[in-house]
PQR file of N, CA, C, O and H, with PARSE charges and radii, in Angstrom:
ATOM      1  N   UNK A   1      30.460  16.738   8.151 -0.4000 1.5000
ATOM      2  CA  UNK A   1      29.123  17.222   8.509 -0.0000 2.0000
ATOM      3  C   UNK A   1      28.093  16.722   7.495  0.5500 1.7000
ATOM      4  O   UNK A   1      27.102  16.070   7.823 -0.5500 1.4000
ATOM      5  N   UNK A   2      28.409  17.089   6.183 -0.4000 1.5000
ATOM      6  CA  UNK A   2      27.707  16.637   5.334 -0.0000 2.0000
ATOM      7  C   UNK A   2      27.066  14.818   5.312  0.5500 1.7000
ATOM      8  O   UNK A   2      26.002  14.217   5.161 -0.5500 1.4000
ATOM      9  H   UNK A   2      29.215  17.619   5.916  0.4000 1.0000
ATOM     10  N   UNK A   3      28.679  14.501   5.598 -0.4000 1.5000
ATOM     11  CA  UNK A   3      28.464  12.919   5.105 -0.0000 2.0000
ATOM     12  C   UNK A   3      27.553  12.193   6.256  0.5500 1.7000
ATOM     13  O   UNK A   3      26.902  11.150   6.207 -0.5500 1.4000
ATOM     14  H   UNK A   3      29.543  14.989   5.720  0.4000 1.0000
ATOM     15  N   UNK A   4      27.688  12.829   6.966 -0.4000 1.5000
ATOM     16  CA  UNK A   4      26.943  12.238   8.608 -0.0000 2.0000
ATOM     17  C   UNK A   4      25.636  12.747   8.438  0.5500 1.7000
ATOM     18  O   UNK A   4      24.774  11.962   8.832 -0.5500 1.4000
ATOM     19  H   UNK A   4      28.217  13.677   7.006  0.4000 1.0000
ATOM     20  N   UNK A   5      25.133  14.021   7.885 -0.4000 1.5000
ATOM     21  CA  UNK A   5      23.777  13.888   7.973 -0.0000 2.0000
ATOM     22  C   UNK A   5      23.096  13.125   6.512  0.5500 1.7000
ATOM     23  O   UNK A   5      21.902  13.142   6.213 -0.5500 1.4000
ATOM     24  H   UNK A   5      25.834  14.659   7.565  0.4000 1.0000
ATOM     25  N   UNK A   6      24.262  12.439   5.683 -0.4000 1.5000
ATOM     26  CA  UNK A   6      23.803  12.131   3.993 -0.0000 2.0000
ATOM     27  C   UNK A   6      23.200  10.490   4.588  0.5500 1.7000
ATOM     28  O   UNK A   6      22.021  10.169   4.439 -0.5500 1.4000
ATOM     29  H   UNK A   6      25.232  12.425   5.925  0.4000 1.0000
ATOM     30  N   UNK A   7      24.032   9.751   5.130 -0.4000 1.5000
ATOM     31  CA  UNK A   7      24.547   8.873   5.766 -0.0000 2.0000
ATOM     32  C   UNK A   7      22.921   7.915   6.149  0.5500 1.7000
ATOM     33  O   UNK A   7      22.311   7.087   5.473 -0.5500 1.4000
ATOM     34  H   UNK A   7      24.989  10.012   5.251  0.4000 1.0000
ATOM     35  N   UNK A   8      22.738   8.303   7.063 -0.4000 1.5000
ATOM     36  CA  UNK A   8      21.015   8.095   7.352 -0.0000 2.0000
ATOM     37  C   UNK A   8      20.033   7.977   6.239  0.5500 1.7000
ATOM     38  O   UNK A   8      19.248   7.054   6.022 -0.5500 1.4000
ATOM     39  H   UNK A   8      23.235   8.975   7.613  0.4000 1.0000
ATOM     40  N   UNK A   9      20.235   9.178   5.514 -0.4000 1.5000
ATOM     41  CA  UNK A   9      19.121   9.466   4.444 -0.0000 2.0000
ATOM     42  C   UNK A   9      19.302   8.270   3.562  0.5500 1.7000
ATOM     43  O   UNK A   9      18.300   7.658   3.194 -0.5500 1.4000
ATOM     44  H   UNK A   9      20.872   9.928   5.690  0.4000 1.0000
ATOM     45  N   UNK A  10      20.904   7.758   3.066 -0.4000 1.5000
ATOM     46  CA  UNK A  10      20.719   7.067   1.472 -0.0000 2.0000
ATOM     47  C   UNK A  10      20.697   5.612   2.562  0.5500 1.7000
ATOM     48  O   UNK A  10      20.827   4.608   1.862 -0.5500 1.4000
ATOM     49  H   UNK A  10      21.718   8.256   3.365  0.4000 1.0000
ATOM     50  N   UNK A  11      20.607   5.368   3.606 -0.4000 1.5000
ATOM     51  CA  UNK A  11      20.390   4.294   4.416 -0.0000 2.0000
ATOM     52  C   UNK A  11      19.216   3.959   4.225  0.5500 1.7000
ATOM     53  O   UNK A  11      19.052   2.988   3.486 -0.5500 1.4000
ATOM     54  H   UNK A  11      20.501   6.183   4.175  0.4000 1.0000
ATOM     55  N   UNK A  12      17.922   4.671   4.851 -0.4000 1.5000
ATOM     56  CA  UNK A  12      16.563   4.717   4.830 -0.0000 2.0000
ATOM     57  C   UNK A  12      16.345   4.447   3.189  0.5500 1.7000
ATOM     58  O   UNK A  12      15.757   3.467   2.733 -0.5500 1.4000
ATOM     59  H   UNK A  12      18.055   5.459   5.452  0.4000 1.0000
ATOM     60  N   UNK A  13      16.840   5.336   2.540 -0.4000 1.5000
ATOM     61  CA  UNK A  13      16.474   5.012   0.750 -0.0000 2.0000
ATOM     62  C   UNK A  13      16.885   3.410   0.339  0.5500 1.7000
ATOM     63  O   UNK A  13      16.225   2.648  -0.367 -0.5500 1.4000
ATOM     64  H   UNK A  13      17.318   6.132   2.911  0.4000 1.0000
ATOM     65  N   UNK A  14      17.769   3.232   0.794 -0.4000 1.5000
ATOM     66  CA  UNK A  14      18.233   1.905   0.717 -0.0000 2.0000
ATOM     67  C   UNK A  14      16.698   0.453   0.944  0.5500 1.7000
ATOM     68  O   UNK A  14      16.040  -0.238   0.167 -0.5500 1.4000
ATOM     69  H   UNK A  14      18.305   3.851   1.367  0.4000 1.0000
ATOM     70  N   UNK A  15      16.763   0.626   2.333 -0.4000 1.5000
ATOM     71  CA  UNK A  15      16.117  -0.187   2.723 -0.0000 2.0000
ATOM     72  C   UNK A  15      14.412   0.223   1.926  0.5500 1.7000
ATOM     73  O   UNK A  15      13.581  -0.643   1.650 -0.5500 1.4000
ATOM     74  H   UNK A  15      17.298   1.188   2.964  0.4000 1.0000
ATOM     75  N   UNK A  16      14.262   1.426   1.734 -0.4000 1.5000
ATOM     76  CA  UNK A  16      13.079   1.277   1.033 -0.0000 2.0000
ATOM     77  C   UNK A  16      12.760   0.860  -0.156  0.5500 1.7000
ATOM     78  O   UNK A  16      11.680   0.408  -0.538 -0.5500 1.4000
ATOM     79  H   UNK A  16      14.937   2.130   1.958  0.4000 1.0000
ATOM     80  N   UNK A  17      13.929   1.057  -0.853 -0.4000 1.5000
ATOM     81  CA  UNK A  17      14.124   0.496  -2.340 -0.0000 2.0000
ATOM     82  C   UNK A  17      14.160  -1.166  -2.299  0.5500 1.7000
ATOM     83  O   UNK A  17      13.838  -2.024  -3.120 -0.5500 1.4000
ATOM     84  H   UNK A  17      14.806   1.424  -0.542  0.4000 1.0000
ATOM     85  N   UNK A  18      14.526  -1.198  -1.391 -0.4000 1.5000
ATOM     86  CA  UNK A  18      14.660  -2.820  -1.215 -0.0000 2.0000
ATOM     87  C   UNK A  18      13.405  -3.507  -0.880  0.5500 1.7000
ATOM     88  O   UNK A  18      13.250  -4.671  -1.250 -0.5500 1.4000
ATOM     89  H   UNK A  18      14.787  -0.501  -0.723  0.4000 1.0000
ATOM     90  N   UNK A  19      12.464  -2.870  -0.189 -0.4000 1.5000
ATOM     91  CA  UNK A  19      11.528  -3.352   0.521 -0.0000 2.0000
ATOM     92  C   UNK A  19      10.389  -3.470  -0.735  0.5500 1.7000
ATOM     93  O   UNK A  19       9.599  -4.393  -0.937 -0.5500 1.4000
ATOM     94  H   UNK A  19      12.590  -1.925   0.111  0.4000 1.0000
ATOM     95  N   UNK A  20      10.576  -2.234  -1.501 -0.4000 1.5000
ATOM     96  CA  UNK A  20       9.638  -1.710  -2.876 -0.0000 2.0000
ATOM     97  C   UNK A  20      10.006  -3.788  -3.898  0.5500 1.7000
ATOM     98  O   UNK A  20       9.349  -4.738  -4.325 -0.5500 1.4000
ATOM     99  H   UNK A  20      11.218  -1.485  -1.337  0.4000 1.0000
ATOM    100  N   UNK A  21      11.151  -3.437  -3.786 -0.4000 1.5000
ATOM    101  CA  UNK A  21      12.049  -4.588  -4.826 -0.0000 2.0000
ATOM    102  C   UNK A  21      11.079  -6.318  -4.475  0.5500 1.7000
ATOM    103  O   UNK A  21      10.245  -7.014  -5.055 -0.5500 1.4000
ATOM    104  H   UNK A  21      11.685  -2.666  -3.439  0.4000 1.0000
ATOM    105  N   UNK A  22      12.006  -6.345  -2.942 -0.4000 1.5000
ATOM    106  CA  UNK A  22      10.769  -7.772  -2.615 -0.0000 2.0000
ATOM    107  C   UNK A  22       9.422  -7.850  -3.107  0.5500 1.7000
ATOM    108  O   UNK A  22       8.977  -8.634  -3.946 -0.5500 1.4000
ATOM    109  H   UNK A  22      12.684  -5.781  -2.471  0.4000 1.0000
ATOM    110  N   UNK A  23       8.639  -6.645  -2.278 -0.4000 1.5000
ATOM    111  CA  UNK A  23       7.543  -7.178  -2.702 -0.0000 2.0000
ATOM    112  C   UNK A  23       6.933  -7.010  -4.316  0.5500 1.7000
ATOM    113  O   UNK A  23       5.976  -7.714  -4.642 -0.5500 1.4000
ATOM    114  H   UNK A  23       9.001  -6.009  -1.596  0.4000 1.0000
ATOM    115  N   UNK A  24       7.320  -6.390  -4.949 -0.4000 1.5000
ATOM    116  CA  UNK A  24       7.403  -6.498  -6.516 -0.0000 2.0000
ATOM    117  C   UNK A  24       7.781  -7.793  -7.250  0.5500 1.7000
ATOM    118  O   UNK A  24       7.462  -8.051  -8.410 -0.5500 1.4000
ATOM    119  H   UNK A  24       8.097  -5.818  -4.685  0.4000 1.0000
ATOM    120  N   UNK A  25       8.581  -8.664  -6.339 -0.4000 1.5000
ATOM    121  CA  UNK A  25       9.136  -9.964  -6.740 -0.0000 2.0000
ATOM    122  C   UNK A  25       8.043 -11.182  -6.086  0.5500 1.7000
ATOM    123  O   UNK A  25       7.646 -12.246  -6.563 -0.5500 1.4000
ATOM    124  H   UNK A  25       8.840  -8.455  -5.397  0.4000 1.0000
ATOM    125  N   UNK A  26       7.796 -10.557  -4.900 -0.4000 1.5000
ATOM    126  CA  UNK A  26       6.633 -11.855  -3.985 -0.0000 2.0000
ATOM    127  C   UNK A  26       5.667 -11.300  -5.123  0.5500 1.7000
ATOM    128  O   UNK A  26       5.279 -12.251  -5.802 -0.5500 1.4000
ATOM    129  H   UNK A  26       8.118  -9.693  -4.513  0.4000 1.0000
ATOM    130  N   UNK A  27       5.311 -10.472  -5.424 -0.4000 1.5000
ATOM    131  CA  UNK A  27       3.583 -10.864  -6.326 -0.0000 2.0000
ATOM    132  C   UNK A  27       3.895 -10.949  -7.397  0.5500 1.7000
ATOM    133  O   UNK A  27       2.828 -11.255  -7.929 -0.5500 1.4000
ATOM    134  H   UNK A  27       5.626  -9.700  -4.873  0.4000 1.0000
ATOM    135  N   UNK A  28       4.879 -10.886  -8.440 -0.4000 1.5000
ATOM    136  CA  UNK A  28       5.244 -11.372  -9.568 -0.0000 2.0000
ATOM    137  C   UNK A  28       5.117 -13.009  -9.147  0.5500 1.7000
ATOM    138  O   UNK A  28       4.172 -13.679  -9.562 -0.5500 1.4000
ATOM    139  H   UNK A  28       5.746 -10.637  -8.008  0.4000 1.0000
ATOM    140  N   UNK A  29       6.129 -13.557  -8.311 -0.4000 1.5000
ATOM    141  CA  UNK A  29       6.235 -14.813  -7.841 -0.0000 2.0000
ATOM    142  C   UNK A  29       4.726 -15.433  -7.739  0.5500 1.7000
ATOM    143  O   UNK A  29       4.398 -16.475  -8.307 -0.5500 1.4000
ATOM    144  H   UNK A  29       6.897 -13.012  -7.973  0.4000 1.0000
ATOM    145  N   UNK A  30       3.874 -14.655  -6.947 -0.4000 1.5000
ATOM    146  CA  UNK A  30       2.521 -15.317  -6.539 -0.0000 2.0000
ATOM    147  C   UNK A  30       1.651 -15.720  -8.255  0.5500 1.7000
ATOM    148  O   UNK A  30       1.238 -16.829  -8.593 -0.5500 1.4000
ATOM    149  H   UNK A  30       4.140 -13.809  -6.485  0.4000 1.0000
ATOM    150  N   UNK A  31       1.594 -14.563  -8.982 -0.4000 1.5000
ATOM    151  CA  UNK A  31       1.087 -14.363 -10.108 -0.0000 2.0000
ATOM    152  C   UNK A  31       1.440 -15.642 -11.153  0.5500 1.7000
ATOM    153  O   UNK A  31       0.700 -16.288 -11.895 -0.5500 1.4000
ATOM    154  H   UNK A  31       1.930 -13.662  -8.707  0.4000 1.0000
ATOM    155  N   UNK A  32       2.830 -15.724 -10.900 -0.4000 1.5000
ATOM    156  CA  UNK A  32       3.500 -16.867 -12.136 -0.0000 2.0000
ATOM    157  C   UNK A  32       2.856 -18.026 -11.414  0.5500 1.7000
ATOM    158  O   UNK A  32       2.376 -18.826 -12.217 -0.5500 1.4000
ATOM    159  H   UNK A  32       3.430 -15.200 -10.297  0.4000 1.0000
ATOM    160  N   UNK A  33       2.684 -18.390 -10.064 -0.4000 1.5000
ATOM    161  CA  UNK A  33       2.120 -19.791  -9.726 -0.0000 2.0000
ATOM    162  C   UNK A  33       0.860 -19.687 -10.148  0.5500 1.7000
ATOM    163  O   UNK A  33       0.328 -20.732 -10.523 -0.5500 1.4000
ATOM    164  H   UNK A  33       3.074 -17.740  -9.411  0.4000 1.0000
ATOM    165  N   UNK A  34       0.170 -18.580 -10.188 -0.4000 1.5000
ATOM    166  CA  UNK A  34      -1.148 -19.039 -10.120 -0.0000 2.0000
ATOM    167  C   UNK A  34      -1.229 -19.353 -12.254  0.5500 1.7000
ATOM    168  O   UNK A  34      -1.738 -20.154 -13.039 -0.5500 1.4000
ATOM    169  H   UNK A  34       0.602 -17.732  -9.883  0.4000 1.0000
ATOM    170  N   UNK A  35      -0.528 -18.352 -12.281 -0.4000 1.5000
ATOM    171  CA  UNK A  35      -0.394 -19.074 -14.007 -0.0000 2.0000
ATOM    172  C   UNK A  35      -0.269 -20.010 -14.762  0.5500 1.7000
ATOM    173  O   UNK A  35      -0.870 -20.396 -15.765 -0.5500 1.4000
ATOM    174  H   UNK A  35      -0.114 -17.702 -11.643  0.4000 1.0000
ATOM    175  N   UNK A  36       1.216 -20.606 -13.751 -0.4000 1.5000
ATOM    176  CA  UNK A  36       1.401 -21.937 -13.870 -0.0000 2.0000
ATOM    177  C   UNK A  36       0.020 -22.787 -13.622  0.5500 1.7000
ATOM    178  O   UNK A  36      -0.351 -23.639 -14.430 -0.5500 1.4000
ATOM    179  H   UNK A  36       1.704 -20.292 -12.937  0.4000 1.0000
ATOM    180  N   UNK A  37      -0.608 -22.514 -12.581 -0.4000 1.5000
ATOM    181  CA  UNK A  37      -1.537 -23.513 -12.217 -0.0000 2.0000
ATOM    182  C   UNK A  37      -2.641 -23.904 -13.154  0.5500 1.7000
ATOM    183  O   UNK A  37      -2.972 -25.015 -13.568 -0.5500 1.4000
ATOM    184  H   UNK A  37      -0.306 -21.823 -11.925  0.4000 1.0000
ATOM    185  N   UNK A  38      -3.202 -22.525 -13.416 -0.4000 1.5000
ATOM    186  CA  UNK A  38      -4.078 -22.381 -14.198 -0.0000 2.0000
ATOM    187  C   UNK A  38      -3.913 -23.087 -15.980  0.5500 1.7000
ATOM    188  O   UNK A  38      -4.707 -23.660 -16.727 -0.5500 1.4000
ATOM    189  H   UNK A  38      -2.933 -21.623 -13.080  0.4000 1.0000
ATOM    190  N   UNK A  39      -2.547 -22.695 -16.093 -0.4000 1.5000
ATOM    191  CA  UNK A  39      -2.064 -23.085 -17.357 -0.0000 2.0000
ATOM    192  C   UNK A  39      -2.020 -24.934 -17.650  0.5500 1.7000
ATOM    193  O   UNK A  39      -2.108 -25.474 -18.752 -0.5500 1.4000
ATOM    194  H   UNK A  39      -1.903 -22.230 -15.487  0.4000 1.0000
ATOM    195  N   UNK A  40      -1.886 -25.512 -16.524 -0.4000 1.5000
ATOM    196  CA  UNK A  40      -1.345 -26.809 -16.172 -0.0000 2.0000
ATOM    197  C   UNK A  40      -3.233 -27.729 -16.219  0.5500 1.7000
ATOM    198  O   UNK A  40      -3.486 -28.814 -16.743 -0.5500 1.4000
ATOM    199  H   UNK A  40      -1.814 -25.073 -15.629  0.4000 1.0000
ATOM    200  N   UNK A  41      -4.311 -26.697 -15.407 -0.4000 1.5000
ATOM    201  CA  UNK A  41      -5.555 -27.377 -15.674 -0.0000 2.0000
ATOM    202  C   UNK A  41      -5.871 -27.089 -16.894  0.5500 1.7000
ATOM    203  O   UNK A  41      -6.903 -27.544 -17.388 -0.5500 1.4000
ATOM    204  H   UNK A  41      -4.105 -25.815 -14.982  0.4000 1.0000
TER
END
């Protein structure tokens, strides 16, 4: 009973943690190019 209604919940946590993770990495990522760029003129 337990594990079936836990089941869903650390699912959803999952994918949100993950979703948090990417985009924390795409604008780090965006940030270092524009650094690079800037650094390079």
């Amino acid at each position: 009973m337990q594990i079936k209604y836990l089941q869903p919940i650390c699912r959803r946590y999952l994918q949100r943690s993950n979703y948090l993770s990417t985009s924390t990495l795409h604008a780090f990522r965006c940030r270092w190019q524009m650094f690079l760029r800037f650094s390079t003129l």
